[in-house]
BAFI-3210 file (N, C-alpha, C; in Angstrom, 3 decimals, decimal comma, padded with zeros to 6 digits):
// residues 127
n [1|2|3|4|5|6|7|8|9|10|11|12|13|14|15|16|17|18|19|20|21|22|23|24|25|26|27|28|29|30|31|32|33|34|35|36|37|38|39|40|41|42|43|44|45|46|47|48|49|50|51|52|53|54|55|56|57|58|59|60|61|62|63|64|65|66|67|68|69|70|71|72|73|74|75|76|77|78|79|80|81|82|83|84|85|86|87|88|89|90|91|92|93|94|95|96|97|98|99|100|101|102|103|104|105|106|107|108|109|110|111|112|113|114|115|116|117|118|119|120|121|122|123|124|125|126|127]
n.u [-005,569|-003,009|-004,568|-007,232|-006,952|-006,529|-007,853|-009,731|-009,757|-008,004|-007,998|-007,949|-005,566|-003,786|-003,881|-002,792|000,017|-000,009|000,207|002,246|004,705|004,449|005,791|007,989|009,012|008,228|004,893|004,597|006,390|005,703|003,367|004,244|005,172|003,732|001,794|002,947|003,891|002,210|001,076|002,426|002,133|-000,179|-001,784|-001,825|-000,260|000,986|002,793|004,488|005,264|006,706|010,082|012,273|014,460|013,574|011,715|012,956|014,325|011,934|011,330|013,335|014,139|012,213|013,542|014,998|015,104|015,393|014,910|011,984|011,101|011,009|009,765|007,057|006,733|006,530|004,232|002,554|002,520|001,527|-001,415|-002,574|-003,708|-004,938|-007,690|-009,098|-010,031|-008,001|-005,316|-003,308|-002,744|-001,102|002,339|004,238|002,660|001,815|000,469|-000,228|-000,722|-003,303|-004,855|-005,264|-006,565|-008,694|-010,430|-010,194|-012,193|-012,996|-014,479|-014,659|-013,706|-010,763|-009,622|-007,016|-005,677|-002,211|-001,374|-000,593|-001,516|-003,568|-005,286|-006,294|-007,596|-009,683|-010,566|-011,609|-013,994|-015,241|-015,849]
n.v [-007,801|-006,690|-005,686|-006,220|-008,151|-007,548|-008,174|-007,376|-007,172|-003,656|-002,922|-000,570|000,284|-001,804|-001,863|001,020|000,351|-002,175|-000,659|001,212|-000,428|-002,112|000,417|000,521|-002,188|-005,463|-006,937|-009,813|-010,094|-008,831|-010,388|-012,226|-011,515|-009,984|-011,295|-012,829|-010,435|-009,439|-011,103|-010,944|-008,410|-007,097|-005,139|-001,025|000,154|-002,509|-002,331|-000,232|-000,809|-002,759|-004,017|-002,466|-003,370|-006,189|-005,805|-004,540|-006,701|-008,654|-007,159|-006,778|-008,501|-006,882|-004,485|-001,884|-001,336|-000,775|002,362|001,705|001,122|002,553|004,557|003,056|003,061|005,526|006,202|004,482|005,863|008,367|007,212|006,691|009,043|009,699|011,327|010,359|010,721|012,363|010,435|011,019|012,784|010,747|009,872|009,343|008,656|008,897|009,905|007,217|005,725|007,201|007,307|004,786|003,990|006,217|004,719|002,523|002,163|004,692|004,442|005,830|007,303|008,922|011,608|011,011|008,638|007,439|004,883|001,893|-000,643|000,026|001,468|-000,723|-002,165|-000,220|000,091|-003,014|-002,640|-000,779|-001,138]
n.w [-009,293|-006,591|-004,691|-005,016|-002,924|-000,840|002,477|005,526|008,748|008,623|006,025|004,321|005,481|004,868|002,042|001,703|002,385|000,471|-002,294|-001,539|-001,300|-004,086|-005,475|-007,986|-007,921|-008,785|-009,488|-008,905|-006,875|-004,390|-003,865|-002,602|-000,321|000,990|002,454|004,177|005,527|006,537|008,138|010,486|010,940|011,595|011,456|012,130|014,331|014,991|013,452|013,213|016,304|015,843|015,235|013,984|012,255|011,269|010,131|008,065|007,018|006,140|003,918|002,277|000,168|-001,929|-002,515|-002,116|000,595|003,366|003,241|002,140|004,721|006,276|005,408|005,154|007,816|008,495|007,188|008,953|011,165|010,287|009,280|011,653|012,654|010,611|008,299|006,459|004,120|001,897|000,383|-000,435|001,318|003,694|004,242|001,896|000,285|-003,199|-006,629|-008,103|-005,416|-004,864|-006,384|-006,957|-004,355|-004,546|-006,498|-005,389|-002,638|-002,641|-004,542|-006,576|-010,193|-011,024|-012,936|-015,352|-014,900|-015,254|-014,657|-016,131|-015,317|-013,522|-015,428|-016,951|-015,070|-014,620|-017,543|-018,001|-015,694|-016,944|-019,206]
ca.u [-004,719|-002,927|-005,178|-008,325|-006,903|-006,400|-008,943|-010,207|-009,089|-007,325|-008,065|-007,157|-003,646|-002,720|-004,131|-001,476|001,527|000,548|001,048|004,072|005,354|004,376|006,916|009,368|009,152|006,989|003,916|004,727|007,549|004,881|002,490|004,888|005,951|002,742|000,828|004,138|004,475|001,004|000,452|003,874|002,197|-001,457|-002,419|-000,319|-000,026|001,956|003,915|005,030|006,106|007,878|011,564|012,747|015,543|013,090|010,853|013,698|014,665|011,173|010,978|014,569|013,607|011,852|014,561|015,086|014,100|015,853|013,885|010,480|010,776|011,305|008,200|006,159|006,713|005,676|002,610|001,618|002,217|000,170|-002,790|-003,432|-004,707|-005,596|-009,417|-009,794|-010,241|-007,102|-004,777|-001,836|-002,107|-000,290|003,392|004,861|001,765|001,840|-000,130|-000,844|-001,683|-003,997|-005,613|-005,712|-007,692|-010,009|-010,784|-010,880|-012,738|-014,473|-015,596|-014,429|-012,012|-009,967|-008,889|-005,659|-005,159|-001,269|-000,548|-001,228|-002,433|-005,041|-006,065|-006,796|-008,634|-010,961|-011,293|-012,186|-014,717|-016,545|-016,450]
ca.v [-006,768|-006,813|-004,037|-006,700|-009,421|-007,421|-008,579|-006,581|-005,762|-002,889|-002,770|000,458|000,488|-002,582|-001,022|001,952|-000,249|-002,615|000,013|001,578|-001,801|-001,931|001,241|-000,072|-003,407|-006,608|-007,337|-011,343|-010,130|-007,960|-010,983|-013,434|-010,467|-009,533|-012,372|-012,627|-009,083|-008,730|-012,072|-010,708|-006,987|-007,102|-003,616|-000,034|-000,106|-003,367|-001,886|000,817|-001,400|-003,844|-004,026|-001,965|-004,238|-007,368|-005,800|-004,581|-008,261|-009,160|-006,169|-006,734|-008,831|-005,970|-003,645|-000,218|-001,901|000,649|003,287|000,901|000,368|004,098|005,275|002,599|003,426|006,985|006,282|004,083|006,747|009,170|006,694|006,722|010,075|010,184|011,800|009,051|011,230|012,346|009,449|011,761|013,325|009,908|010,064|008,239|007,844|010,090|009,308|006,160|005,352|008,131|007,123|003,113|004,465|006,643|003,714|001,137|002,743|005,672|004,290|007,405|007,170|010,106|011,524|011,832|007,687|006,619|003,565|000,584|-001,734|000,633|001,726|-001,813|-002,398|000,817|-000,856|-003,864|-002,149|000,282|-002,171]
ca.w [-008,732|-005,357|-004,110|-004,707|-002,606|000,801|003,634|006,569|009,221|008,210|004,910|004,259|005,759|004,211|000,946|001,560|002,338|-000,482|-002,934|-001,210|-001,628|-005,345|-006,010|-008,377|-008,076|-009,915|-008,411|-007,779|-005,302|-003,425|-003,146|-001,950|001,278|001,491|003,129|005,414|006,011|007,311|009,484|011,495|011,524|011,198|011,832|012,102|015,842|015,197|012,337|014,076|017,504|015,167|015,300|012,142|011,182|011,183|008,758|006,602|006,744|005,044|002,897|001,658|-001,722|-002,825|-003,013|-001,107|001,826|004,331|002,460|002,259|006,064|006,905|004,690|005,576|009,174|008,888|006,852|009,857|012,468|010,084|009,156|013,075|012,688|008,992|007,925|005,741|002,793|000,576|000,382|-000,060|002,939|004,600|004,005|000,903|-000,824|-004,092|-007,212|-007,641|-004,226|-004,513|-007,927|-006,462|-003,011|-005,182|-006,911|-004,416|-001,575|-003,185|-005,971|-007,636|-011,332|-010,648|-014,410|-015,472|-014,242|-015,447|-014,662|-016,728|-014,625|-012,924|-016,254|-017,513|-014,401|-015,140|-018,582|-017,283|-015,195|-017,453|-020,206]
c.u [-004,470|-003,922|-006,680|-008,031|-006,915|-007,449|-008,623|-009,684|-008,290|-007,247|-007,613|-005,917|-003,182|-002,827|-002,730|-000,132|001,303|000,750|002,150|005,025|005,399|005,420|008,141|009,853|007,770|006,017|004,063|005,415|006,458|003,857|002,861|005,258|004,537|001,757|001,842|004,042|002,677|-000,043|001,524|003,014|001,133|-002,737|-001,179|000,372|001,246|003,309|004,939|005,689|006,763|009,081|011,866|013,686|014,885|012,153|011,574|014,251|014,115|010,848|012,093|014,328|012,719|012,721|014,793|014,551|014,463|014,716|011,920|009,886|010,850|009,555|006,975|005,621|006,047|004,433|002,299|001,108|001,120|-001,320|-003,178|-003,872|-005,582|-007,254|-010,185|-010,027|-009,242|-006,002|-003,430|-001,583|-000,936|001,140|003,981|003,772|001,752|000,446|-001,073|-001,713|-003,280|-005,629|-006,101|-006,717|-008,906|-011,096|-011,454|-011,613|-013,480|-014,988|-016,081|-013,427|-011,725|-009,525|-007,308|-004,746|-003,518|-000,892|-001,112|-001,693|-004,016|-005,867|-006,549|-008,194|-009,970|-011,342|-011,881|-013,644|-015,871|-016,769|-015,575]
c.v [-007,057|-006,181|-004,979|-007,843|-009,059|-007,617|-007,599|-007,535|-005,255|-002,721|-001,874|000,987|-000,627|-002,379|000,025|001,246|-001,450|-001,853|000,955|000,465|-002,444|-000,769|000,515|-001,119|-004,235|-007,201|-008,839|-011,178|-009,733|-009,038|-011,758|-012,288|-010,261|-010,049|-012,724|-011,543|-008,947|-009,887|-011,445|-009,424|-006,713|-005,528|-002,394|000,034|-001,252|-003,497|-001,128|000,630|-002,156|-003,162|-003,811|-003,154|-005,570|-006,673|-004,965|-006,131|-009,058|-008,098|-006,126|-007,514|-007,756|-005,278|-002,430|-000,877|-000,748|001,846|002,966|001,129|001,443|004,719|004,370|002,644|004,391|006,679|005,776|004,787|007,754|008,844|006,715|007,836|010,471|010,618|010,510|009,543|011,726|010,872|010,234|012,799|012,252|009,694|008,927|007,823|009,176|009,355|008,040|005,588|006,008|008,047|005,717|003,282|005,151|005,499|002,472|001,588|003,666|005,371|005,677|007,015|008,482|010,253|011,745|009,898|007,359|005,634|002,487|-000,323|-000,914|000,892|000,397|-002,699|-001,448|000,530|-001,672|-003,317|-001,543|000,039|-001,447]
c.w [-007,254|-004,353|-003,731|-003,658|-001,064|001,783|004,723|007,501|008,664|007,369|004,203|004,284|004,726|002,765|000,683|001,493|001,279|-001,661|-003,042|-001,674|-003,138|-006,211|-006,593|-007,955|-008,872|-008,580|-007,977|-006,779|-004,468|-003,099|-003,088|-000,603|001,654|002,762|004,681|006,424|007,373|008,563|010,807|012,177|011,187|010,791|011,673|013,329|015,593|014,498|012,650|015,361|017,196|015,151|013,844|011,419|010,990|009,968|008,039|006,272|005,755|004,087|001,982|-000,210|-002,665|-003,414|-002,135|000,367|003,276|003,744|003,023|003,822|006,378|006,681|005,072|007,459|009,841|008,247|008,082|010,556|011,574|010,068|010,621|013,136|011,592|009,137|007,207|003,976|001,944|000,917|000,086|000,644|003,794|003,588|003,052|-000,057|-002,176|-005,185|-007,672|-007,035|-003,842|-005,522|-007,098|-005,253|-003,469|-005,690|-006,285|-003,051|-002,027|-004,244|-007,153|-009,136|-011,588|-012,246|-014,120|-015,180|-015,603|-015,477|-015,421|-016,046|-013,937|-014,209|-017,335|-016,576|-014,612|-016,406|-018,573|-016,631|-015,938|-018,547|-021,316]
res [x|x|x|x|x|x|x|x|x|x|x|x|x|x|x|x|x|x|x|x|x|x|x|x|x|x|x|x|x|x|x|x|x|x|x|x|x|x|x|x|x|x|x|x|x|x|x|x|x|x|x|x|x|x|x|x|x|x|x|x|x|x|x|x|x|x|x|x|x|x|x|x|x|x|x|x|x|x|x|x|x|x|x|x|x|x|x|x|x|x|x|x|x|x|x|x|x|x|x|x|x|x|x|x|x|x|x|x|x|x|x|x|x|x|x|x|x|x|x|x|x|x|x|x|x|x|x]
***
């Protein structure tokens, strides 16, 4: 899963913007931008002082990239104050993101999981 491959620093953020970035698109696009997206903008601080139309530039093969680059913008500015604890408190993250952070950080399996890939990984997992 994209979600296991992200490295620290920032683990967390880049956690949130790789499954913002997972919305309605195929996960090989997201880990060909990804490794790009996040040597250019390492942190949220740098996400957030980046030049919008350069990272709709590399967000553009996804799709919605105007959109992508808007929402991923505001999550940044929110994760600078975030608690750390609901995952849809930061802007643009709904389900999913919320189910994938339980998961990968609390070491919680939230019921109710949808998505096929998370729920093959919690198979995987609990045997």
């Amino acid at each position: 899963m994209v979600q296991q491959q992200l490295k620290a620093p920032y683990k967390k953020w880049k956690h949130m913007v790789a499954v913002m970035c997972l919305n309605l698109t195929y996960r090989k696009q997201v880990k060909e931008i990804l490794p790009k997206l996040f040597k250019q903008y390492p942190n949220p601080v740098a996400f957030i002082r980046g030049r919008q139309k350069t990272q709709e530039k590399l967000l553009k093969p996804l799709g919605m990239w105007k959109v992508r680059t808007k929402r991923l913008r505001n999550m940044s500015i929110d994760f600078l104050t975030w608690d750390g604890n609901e995952a849809s408190d930061l802007h643009g993250i709904g389900k999913y993101g919320s189910d994938s952070y339980q998961i990968f950080f609390k070491n919680n399996i939230p019921p109710n999981v949808k998505d096929k890939e998370l729920r093959k990984y919690i198979d995987n997992i609990t045997g």
